[in-house]
N, CA, C and O atoms as a MOPAC input file, in Angstrom:
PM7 MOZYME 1SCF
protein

 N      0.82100 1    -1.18600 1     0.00000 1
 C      0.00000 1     0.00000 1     0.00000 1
 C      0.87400 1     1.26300 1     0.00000 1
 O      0.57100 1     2.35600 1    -0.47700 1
 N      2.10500 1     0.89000 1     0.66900 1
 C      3.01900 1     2.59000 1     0.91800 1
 C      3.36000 1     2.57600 1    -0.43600 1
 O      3.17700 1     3.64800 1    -1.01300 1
 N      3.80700 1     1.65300 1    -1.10000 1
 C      4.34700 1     1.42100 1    -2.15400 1
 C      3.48700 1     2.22900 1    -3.55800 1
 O      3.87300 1     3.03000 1    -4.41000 1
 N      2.32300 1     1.64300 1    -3.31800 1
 C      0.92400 1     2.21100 1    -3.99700 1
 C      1.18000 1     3.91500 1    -4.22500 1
 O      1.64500 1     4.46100 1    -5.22500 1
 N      0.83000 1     4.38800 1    -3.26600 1
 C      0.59500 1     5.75000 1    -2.05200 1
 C      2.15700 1     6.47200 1    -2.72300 1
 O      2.04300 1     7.66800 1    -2.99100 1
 N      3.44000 1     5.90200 1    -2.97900 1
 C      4.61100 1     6.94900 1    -3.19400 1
 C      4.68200 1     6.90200 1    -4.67300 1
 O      5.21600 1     7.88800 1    -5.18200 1
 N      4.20200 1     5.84000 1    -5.59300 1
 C      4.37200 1     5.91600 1    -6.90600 1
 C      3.45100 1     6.70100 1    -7.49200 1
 O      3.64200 1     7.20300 1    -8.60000 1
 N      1.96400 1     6.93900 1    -6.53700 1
 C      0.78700 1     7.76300 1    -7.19600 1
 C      1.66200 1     9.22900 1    -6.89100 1
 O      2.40400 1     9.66600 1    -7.77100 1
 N      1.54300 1     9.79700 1    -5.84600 1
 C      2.71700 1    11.16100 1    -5.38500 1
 C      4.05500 1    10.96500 1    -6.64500 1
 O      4.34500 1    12.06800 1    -7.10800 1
 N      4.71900 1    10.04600 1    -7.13200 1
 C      5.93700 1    10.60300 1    -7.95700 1
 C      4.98500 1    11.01600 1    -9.36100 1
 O      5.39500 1    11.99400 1    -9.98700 1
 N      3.35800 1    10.10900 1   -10.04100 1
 C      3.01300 1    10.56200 1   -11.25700 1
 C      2.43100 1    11.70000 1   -10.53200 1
 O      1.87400 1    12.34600 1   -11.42000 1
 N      2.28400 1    12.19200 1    -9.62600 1
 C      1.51600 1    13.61300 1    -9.62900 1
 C      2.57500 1    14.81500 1   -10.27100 1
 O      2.45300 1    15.61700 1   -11.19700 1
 N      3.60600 1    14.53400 1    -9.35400 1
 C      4.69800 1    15.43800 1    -9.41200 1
 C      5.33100 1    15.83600 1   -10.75400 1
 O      5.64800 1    16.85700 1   -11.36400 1
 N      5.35700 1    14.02800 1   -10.94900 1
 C      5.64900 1    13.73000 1   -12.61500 1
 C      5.07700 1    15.09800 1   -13.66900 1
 O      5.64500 1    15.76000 1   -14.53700 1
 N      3.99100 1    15.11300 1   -13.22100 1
 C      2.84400 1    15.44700 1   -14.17500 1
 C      3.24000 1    16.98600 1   -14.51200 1
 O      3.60300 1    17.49500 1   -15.57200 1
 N      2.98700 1    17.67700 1   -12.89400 1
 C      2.84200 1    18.80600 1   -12.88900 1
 C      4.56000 1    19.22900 1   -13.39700 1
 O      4.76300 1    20.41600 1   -13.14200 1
 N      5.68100 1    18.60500 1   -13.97800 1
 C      6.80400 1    19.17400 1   -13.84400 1
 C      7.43400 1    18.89600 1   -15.41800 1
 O      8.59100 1    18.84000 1   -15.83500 1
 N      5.83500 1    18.72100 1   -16.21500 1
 C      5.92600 1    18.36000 1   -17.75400 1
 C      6.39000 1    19.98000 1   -18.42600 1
 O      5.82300 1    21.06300 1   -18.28100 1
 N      7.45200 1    19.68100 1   -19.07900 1
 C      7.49900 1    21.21400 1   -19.83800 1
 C      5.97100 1    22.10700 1   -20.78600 1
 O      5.07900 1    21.72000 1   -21.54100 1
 N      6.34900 1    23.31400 1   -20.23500 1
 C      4.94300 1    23.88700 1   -21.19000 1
 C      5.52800 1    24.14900 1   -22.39600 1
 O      5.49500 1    25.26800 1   -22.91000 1
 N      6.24400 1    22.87100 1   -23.05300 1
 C      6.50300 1    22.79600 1   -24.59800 1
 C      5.75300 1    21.82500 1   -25.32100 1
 O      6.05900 1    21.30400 1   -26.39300 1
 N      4.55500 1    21.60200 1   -24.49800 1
 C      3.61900 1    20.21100 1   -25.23400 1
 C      2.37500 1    20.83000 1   -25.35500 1
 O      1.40900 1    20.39000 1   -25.97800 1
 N      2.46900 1    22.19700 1   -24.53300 1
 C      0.93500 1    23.06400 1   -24.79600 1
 C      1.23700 1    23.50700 1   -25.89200 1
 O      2.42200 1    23.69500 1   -26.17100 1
 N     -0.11300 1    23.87000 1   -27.07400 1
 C     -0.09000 1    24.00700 1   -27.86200 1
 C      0.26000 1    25.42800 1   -28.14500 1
 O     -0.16600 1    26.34700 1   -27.44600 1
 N      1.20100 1    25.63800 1   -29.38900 1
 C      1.62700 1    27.19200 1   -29.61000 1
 C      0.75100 1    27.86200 1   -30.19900 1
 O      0.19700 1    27.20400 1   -31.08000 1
 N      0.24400 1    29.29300 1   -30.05000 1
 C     -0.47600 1    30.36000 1   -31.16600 1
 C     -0.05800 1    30.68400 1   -32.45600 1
 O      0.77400 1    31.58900 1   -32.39400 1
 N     -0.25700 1    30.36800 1   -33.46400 1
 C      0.44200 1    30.76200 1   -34.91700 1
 C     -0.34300 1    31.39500 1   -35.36200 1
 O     -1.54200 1    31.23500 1   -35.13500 1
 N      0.26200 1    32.50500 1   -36.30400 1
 C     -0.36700 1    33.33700 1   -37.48100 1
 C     -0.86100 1    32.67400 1   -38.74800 1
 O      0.16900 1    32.54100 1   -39.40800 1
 N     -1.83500 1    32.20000 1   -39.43000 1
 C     -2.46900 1    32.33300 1   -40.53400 1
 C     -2.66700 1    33.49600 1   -41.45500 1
 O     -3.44600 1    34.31700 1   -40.97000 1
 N     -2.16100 1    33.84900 1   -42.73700 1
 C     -2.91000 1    34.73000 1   -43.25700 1
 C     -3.07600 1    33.41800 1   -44.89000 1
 O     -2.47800 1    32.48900 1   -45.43300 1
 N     -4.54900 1    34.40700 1   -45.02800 1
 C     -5.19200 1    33.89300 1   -46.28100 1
 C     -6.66200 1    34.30400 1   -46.35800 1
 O     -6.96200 1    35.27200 1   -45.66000 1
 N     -7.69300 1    33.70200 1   -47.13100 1
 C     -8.55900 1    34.48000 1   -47.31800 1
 C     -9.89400 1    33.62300 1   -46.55800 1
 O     -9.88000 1    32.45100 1   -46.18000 1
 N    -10.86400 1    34.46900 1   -46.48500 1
 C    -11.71600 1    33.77700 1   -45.52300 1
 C    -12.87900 1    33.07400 1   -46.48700 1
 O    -13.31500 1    33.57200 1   -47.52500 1
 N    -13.24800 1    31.90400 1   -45.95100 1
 C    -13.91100 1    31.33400 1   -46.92000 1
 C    -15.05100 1    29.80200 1   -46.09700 1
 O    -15.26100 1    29.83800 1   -44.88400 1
 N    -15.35000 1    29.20600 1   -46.53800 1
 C    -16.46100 1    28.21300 1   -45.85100 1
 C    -15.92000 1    26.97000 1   -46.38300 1
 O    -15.90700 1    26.75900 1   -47.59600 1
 N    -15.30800 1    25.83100 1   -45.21600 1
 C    -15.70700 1    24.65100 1   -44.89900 1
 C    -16.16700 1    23.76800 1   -46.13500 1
 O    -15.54100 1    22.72900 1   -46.34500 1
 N    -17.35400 1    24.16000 1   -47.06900 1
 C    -18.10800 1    23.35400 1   -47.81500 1
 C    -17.50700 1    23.69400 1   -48.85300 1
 O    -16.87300 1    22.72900 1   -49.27900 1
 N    -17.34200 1    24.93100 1   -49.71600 1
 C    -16.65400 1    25.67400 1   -50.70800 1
 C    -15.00900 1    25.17100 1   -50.77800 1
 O    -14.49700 1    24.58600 1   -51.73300 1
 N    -14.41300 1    25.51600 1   -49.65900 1
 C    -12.81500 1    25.60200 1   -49.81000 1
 C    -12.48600 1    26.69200 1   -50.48000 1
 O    -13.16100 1    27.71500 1   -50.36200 1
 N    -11.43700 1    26.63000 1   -51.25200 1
 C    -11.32900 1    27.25200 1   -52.01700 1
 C    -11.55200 1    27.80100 1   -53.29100 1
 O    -10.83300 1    28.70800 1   -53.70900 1
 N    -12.72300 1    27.21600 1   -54.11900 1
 C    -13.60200 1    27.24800 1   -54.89200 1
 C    -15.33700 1    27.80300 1   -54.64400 1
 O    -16.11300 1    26.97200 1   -54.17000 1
 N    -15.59400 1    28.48800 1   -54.81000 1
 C    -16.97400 1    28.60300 1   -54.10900 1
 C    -17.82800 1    28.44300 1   -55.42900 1
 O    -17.69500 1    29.04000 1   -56.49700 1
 N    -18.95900 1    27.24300 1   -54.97800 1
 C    -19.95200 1    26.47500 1   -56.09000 1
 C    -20.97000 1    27.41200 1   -56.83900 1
 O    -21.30000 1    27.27800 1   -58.01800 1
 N    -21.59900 1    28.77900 1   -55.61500 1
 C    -22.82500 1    29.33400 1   -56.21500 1
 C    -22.14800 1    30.18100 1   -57.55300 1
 O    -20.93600 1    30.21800 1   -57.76700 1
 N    -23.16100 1    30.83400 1   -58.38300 1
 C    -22.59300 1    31.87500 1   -59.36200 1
 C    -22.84500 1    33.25100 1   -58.42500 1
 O    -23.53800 1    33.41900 1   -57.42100 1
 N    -21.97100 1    34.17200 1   -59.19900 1
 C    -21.86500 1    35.54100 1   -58.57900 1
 C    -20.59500 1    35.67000 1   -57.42000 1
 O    -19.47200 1    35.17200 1   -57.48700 1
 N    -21.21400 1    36.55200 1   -56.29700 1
 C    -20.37800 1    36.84000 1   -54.96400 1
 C    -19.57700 1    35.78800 1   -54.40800 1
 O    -20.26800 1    34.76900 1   -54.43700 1
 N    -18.53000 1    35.56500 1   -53.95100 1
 C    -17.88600 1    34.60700 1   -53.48600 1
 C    -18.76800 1    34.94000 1   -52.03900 1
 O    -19.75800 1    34.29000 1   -51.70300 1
 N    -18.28700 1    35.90600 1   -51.38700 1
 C    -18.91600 1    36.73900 1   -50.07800 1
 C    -20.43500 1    36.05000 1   -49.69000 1
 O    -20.87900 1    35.70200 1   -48.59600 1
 N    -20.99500 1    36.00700 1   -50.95900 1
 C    -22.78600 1    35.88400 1   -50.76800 1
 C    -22.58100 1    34.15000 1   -50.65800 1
 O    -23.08500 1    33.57600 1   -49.69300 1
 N    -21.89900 1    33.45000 1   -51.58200 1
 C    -22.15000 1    31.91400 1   -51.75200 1
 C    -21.56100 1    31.36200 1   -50.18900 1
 O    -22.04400 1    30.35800 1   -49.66500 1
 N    -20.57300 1    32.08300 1   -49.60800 1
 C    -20.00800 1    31.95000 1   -48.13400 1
 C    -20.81800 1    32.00200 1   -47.02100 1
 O    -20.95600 1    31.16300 1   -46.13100 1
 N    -21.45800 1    33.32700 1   -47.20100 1
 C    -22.53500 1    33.34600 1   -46.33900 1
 C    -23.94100 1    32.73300 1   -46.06000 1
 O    -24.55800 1    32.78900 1   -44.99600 1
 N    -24.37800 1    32.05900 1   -47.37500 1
 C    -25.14800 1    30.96500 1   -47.28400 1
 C    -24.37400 1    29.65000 1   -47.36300 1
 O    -24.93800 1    28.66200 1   -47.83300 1
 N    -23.37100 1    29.59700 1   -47.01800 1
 C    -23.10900 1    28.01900 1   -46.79000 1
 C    -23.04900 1    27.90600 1   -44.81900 1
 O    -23.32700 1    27.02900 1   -44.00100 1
 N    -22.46400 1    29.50100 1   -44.73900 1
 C    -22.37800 1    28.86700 1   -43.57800 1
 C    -23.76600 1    29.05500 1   -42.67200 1
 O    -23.80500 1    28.57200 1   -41.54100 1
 N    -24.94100 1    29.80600 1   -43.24500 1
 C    -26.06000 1    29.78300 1   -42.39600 1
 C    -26.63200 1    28.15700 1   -43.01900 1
 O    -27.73200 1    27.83900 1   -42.56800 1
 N    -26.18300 1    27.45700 1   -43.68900 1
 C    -26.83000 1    26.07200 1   -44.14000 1
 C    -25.97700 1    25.53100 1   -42.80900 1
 O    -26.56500 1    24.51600 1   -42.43800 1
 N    -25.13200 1    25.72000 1   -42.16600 1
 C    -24.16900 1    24.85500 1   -41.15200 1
 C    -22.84100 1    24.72600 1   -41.34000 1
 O    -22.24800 1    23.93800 1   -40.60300 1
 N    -21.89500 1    25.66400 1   -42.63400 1
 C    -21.03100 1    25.06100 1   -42.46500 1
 C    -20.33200 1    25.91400 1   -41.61800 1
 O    -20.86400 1    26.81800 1   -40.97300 1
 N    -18.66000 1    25.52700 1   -41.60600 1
 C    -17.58500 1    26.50000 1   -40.45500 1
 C    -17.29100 1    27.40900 1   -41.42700 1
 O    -17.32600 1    27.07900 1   -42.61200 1
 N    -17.07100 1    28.26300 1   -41.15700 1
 C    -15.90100 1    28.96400 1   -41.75300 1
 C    -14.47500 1    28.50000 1   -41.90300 1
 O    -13.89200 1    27.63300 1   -41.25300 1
 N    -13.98100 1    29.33600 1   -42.99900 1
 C    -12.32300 1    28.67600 1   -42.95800 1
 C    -11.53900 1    29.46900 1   -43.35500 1
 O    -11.81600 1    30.62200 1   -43.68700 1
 N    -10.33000 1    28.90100 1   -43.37700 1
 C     -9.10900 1    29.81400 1   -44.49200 1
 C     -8.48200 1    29.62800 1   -45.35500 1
 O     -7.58900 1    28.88500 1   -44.94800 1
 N     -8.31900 1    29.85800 1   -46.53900 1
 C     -7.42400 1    29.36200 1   -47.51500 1
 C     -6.01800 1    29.59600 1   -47.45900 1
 O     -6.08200 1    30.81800 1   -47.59700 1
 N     -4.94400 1    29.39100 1   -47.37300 1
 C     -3.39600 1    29.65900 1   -47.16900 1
 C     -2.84800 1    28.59900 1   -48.28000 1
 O     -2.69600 1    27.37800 1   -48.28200 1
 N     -2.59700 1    29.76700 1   -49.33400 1
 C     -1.71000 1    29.33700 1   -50.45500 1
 C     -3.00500 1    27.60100 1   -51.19800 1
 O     -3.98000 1    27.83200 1   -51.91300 1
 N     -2.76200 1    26.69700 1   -50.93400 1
 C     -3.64000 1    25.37200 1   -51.78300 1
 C     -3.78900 1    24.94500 1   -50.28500 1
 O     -4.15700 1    23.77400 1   -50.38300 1
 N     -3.71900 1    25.19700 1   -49.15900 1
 C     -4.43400 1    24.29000 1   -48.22700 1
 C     -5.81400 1    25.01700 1   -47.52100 1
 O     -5.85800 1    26.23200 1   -47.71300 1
 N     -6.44900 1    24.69500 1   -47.07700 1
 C     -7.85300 1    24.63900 1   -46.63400 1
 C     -7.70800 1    24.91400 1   -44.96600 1
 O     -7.30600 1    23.91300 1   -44.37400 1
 N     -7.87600 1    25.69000 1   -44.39900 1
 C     -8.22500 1    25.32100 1   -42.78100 1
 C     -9.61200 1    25.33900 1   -42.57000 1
 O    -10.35700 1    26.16300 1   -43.10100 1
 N    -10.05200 1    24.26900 1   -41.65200 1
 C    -11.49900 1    24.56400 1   -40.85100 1
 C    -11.21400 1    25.47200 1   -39.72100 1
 O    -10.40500 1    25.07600 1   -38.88300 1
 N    -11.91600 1    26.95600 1   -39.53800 1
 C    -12.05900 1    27.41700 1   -38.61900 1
 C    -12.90600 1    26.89300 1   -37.33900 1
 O    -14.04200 1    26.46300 1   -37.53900 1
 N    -12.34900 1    26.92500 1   -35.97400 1
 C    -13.21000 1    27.01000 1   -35.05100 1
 C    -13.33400 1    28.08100 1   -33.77700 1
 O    -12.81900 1    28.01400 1   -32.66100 1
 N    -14.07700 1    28.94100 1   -34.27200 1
 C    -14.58000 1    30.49200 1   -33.69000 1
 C    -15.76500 1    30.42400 1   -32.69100 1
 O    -16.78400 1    30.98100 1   -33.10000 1
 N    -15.81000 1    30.06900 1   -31.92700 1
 C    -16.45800 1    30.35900 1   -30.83800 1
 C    -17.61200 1    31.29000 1   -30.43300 1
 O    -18.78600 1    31.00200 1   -30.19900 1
 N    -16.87800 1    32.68300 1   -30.40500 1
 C    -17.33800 1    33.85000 1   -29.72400 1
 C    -18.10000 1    34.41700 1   -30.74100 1
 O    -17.82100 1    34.29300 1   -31.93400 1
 N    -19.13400 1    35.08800 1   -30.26900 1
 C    -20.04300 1    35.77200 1   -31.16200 1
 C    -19.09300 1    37.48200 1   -31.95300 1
 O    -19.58400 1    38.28300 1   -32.74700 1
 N    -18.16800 1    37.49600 1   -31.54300 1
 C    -17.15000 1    38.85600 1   -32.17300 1
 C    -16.51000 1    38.04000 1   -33.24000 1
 O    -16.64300 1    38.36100 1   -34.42200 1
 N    -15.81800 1    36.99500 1   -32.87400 1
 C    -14.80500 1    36.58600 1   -33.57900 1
 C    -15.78900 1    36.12300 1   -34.77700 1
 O    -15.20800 1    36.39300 1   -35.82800 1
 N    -16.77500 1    35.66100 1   -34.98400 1
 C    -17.93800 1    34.94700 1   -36.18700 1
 C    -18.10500 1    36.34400 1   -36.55100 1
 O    -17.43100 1    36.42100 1   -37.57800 1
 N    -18.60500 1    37.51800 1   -36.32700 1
 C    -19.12900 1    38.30400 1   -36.90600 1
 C    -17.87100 1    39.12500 1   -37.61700 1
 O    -18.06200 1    39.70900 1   -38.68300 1
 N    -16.75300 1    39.13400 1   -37.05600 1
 C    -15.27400 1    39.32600 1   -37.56600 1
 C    -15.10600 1    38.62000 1   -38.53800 1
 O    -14.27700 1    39.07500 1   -39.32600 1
 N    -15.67100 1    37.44500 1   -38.88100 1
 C    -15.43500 1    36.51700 1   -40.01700 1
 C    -16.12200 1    36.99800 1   -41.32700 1
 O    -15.77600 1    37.12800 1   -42.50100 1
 N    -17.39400 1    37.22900 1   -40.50800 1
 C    -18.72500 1    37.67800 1   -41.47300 1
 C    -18.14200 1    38.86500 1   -42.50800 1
 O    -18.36500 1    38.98600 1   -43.71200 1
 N    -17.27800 1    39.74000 1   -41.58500 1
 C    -16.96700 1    41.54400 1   -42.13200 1
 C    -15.68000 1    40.91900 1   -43.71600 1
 O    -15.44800 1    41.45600 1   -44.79900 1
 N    -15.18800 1    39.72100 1   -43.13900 1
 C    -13.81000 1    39.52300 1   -43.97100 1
 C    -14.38700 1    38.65600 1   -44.84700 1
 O    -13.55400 1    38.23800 1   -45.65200 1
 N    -15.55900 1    38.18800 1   -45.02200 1
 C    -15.74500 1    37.13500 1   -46.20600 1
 C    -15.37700 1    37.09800 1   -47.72000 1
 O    -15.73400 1    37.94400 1   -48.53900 1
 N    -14.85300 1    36.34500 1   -47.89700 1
 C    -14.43500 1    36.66400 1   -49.08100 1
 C    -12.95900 1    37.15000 1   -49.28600 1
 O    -12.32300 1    36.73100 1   -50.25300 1
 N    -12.24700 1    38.27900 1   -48.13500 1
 C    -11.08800 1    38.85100 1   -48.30900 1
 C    -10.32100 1    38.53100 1   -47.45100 1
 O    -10.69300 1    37.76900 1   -46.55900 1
 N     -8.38600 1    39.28800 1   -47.51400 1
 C     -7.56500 1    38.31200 1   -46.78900 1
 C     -7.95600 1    38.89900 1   -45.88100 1
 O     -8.51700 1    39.99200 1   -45.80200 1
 N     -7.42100 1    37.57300 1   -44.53900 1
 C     -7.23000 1    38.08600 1   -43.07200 1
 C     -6.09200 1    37.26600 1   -42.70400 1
 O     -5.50600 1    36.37800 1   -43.32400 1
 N     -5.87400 1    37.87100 1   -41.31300 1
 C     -4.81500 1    37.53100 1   -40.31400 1
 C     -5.98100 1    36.64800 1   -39.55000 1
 O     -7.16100 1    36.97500 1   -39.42700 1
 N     -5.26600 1    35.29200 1   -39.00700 1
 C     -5.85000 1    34.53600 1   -38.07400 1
 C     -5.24100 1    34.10800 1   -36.67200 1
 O     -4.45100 1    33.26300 1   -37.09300 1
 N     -5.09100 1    34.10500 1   -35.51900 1
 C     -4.24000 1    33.69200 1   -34.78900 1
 C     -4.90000 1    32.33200 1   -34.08900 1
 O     -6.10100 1    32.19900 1   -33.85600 1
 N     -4.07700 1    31.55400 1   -33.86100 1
 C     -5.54600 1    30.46200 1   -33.02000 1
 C     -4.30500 1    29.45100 1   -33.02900 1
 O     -3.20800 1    30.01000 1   -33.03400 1
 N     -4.30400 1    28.28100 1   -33.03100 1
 C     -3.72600 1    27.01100 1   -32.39500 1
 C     -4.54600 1    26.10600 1   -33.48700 1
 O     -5.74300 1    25.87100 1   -33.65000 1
 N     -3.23500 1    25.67100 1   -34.22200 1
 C     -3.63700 1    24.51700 1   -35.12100 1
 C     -3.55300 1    22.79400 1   -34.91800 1
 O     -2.55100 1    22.19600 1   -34.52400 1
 N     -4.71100 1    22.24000 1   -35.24900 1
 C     -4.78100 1    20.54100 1   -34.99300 1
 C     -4.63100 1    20.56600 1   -36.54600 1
 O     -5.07600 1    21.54200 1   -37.14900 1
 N     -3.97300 1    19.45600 1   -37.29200 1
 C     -3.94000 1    19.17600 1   -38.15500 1
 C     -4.39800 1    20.21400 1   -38.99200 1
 O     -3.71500 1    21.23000 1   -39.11600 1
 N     -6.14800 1    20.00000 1   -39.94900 1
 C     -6.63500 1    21.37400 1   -40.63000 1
 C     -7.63300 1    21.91600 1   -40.25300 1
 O     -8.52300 1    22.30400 1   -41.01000 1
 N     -7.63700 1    22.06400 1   -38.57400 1
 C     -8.09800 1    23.16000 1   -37.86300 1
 C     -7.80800 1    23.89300 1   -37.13900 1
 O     -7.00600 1    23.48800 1   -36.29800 1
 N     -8.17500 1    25.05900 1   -37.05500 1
 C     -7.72100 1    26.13200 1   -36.41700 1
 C     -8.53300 1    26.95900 1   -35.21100 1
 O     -9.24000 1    27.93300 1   -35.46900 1
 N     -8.31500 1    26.38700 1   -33.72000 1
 C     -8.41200 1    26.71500 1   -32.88700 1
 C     -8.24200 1    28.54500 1   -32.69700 1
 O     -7.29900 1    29.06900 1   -32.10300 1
 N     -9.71000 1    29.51400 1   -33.53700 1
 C     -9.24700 1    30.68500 1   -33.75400 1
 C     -9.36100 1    31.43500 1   -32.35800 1
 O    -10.34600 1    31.25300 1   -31.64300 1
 N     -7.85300 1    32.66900 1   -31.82600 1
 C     -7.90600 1    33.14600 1   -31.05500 1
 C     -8.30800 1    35.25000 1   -31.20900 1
 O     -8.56900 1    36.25600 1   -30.55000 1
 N     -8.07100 1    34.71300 1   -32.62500 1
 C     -8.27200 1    36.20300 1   -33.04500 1
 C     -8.19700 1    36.12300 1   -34.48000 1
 O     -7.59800 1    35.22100 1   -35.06500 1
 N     -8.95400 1    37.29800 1   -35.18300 1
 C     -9.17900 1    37.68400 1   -36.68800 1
 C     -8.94200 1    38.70700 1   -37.05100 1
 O     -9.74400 1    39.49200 1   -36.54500 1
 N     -8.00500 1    39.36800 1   -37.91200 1
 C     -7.81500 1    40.43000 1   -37.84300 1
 C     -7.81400 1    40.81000 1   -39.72100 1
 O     -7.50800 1    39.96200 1   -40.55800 1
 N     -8.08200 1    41.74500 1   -39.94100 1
 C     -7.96200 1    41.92100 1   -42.04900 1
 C     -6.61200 1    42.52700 1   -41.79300 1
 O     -6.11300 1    43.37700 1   -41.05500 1
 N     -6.00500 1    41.13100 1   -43.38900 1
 C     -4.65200 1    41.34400 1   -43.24800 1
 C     -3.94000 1    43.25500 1   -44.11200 1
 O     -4.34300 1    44.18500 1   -44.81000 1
 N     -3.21400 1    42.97400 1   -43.67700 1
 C     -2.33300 1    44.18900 1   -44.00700 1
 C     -1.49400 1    44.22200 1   -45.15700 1
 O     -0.80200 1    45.21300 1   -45.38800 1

């Protein structure tokens, strides 16, 4: 049981004494803002802006295009979506934390 009791205490310690080099880093994105369903092609005729904005009131995410890859945005906050809404269609700056091709967004900004 002591035995039990000092190896649980070394993974605690263990734990808490993990470098904060495994938390995930904030990176910059720039590219253009666009929808999930579209990519980088958008299907309707006309507005890119307009075919974006009805994909994503059908459900889709928003996203970003950077150079031929695709990100799925995931925006949260009712600023940061309506920040999306203002850039549809044009470039932006993204900051957020990437999983594979999503992007954990922490901020949106129109690029410069």
């Amino acid at each position: 049981m002591r035995l039990m009791r000092t190896f649980a205490v070394a993974l605690i310690l263990g734990a808490a004494l993990i470098p904060t080099s495994f938390a995930a880093k904030v990176e910059t994105f720039t590219g253009t803002v666009s929808d999930a369903m579209c990519g980088a092609k958008h299907m309707m005729e006309g507005d890119d802006a307009a075919c974006l904005r009805a994909c994503v009131q059908k459900g889709s995410k928003y996203a970003l295009v950077v150079g031929s890859k695709v990100y799925t945005l995931d925006a949260k906050d009712k600023a940061t979506l309506d920040q999306l809404d203002k850039l549809a269609a044009a470039k932006a700056t993204v900051k957020g934390t990437s999983d594979g091709d999503t992007i954990e967004v922490s901020s949106v900004a129109a690029a410069k």
